[in-house]
C-alpha positions, 0 to 999 in steps of 0.5 A: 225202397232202394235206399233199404239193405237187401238183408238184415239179421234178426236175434230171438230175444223171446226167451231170455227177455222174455221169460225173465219178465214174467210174473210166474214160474215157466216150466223147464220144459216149456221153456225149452220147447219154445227155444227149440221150436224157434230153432226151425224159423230160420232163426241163427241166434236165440238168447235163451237165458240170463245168468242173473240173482235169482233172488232179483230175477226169480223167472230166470234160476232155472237157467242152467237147468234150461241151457242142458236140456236144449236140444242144440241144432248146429249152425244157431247160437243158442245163447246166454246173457250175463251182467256181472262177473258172476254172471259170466263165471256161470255163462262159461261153465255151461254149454251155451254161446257166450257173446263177449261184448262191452256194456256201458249203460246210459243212465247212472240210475238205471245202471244202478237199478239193473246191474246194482252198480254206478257206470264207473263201478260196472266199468271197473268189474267189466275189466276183469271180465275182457281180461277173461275174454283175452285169455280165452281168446274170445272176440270182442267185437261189439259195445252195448249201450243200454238205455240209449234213447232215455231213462224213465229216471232221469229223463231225456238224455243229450246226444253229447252223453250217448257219444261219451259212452260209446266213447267209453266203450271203445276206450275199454275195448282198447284198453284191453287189446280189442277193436270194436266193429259195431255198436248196439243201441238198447231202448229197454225203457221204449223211448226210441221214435224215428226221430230220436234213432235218425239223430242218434244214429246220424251222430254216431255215423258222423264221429264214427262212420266205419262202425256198425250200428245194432238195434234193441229196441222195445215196443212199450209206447208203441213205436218199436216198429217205427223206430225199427223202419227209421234204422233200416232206413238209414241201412242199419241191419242187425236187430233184436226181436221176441217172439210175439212181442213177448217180454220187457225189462223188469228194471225199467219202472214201466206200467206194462213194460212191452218187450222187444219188437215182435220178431215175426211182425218185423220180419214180416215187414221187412219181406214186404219190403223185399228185405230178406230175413232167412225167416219162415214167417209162417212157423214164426206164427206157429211159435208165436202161438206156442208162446202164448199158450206157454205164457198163459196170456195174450201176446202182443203180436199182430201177424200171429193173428192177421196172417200173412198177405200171402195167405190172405190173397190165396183166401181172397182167390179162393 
């Protein structure tokens, strides 16, 4: 296992994605004891809300409610998602970490049914939003590319179209006064297999080789996992996860939309395969478990149930 980094990064994605997928109303109170429980896991970045439309995401008018009553442990960025300029005006009026970043989504349709706006249109209002971020002095380090591995809209995607809005990423960050470092790939719609990640990623690498690759991706077919080990094959080392598999995109137009790769499942592998994750993979369980009681149903997750190997051979000892 050589060829693998020595360590990765895992962001929580759980209770952002996560809670804004369900189909009931989660408690305040809830809400905030799973963030704060994922706090103690080792975790250094949890998306806990989006500043969204309530009237389209119902799960999430609660957000500003939530993001006071976090009890913020230093050293973790405890963070909020937003998609439109309004989005970002109430970000910035509240205590959580707000990454500046630029988003380009893949698909002009999902663009249209995410965010409500065609890629050109979303580019135009994200202009003001890096002007924000400039005046501020926020950093601007990393393009997002949303939907990047296929859209249940308009089907496959060519490679030649992903490169152009990673283009466009760059071109935008420029063109407001930043350089980006790195490039985050989202798979909301869960399209990603290891041969599609091998091919994106080697394609970016081939016109880009300094920039840093991220992956988001879902587990809605069943390939999250594999998909995940394809990247930290080819050395990538910045992932998102829920916890528990918790989660999915309510704009994907996927039956059972899953959410992110299941942080304490990927972390779990990731440590078998002496990759470091700064995870404590048994208070990931704990979590894990919380979340299911918080959610009312069964979660996805795998290790949550099965335990670790390391307590299956104390068991098998014993």
């Amino acid at each position: 296992m050589s060829d693998l980094p020595k360590r990765v990064a895992i962001s929580e994605e759980g209770p952002r994605e996560g809670f804004q997928s369900e189909k009931k109303m989660i408690p305040v109170a809830d809400k905030v004891r799973l963030i704060e429980a994922l706090a103690d896991t080792g975790l250094r970045h949890i998306a806990c809300v989006s500043y969204v439309n309530p009237r389209r995401v119902p799960t999430m008018a609660d957000a500003e409610e939530v993001a006071l009553k976090i009890r913020q442990k230093p050293g973790i960025e405890y963070a909020a998602l937003w998609l439109n300029q309004q989005g970002l005006e109430r970000a910035l009026r509240g205590p959580l970490h707000v990454d500046g970043g630029v988003r380009v989504t893949a698909s002009d349709t999902f663009s249209r049914k995410n965010i409500g706006k065609s890629v050109p249109d979303a580019m135009v209002e994200q202009r003001m939003s890096l002007k924000i971020f400039k005046d501020r002095g926020m950093p601007v380090e990393w393009g997002i590319i949303l939907g990047a591995f296929g859209c249940n809209y308009e089907g496959e995607l060519s490679t030649e179209l992903i490169l152009q809005r990673v283009q466009l990423a760059l071109d935008e960050a420029e063109l407001a006064g930043f350089k980006l470092k790195g490039i985050k790939l989202t798979d909301a719609m869960g399209w990603a297999t290891p041969r599609s990640v091998e091919r994106l990623i080697g394609a970016i690498r081939n016109r880009w080789p300094e920039l840093e690759i991220g992956l988001h991706l879902h587990d809605t077919r069943g390939t999250g996992q594999a998909a995940a080990y394809a990247g930290l094959r080819l050395g990538v080392t910045r992932f998102d996860a829920s916890i528990a598999g918790l989660g999915g995109c309510p704009f994907a137009a996927t039956d059972g939309a899953a959410g992110n790769i299941c942080t304490e499942d990927f972390a779990f592998m990731c440590e078998e395969m002496g990759v470091e994750t700064g995870l404590d993979i048994d208070r990931l369980i704990d979590v894990a478990r919380l979340a299911e009681e918080v959610v009312g149903r069964p979660l996805p997750g795998h290790v949550m149930r099965g335990g670790t190997l390391t307590a299956a051979k104390q068991r098998a000892s014993a």
